[in-house]
N, C-alpha and C positions, 0 to 999 in steps of 0.2 A: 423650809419652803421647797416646794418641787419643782425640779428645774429639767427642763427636758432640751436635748442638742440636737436638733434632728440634719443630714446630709447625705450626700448621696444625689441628689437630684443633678438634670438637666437635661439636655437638648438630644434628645434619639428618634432616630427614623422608626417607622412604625415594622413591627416584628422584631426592633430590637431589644438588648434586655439591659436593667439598672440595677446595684445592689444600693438601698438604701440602710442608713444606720441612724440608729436612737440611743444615746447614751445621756442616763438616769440620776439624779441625786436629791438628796433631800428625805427619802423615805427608805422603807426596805425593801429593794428590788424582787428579793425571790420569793419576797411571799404575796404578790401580789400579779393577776394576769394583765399583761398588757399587750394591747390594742394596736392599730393603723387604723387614721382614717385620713381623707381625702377630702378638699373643697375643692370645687370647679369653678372659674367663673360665673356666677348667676346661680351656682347653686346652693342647696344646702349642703355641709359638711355631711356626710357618710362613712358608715361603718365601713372598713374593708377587711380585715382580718384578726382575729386573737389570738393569744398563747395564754394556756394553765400556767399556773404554778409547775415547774421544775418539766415542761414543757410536755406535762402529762395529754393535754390536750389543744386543738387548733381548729379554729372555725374561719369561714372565709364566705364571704357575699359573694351569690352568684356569678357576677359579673369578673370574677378574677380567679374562679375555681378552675385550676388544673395551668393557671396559670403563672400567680405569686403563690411564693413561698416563704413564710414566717417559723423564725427561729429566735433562739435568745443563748447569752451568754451571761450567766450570772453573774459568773466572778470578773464581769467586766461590767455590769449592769448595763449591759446593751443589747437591744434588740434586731433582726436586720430584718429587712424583706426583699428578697430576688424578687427580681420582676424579671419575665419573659415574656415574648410574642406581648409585645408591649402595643396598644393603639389608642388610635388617636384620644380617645374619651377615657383613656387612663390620664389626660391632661390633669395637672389640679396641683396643689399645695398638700403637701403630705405630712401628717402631723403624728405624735407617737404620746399616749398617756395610760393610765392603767384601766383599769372596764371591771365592769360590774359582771359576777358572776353568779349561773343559776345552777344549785346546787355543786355540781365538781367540775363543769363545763364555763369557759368562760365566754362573755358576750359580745358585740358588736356596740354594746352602749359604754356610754364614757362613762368614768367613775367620779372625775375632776375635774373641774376647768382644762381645755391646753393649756400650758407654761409656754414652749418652745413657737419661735417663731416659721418655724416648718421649711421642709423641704422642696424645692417648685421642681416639680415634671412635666417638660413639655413634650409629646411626640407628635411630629412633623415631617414631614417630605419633607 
């Protein structure tokens, strides 16, 4: 069964930055790309960033480019995401599962159910 631990989250004023963490079990971590996405209040859940396999490759939704940054550590099956120049509408529950990939690139779409009960990010004045 996959079981996802997601932390990291909380309370930062806006331009601040969070390092979140997703650590993985149940399946084989490195050979599969995995993902961040985000729910905001009211909204739907979205894609926000992926890592390849052996972190050949990383894609990231507009809305965060140049700003999080996605990594992974195999041999701890965990993934992280820096967040910098953090605002407001980065608010949301932050969740971590593995994504479907198109040819060697992997995607913004989810590959599983989430497992993990998610991370909460609020930024606030």
């Amino acid at each position: 069964q996959l079981q996802f631990v997601e932390s990291g989250g909380g309370l930062v004023q806006p331009g601040g930055s969070l390092r979140l963490s997703c650590t993985a079990s149940g399946f084989t971590f490195r050979y599969n790309a995995i993902g961040w996405f985000r729910q905001a209040p009211g909204k739907e859940r979205e894609g926000v960033t992926c890592i390849g396999r052996n972190g050949g490759n990383t894609n990231y939704a507009d809305a965060v480019k140049g700003r999080f940054t996605i990594s992974r550590d195999d041999t701890k099956n965990t993934v992280y995401l820096q967040m910098n120049n953090l605002k407001p509408e980065d608010t949301a529950v932050y969740y971590c599962t593995p994504t479907q990939i198109d040819g060697h690139s992997c995607t913004l779409s989810a590959a599983y159910e989430f497992q993990g009960q998610g991370t909460q990010v609020n930024v606030s004045s």
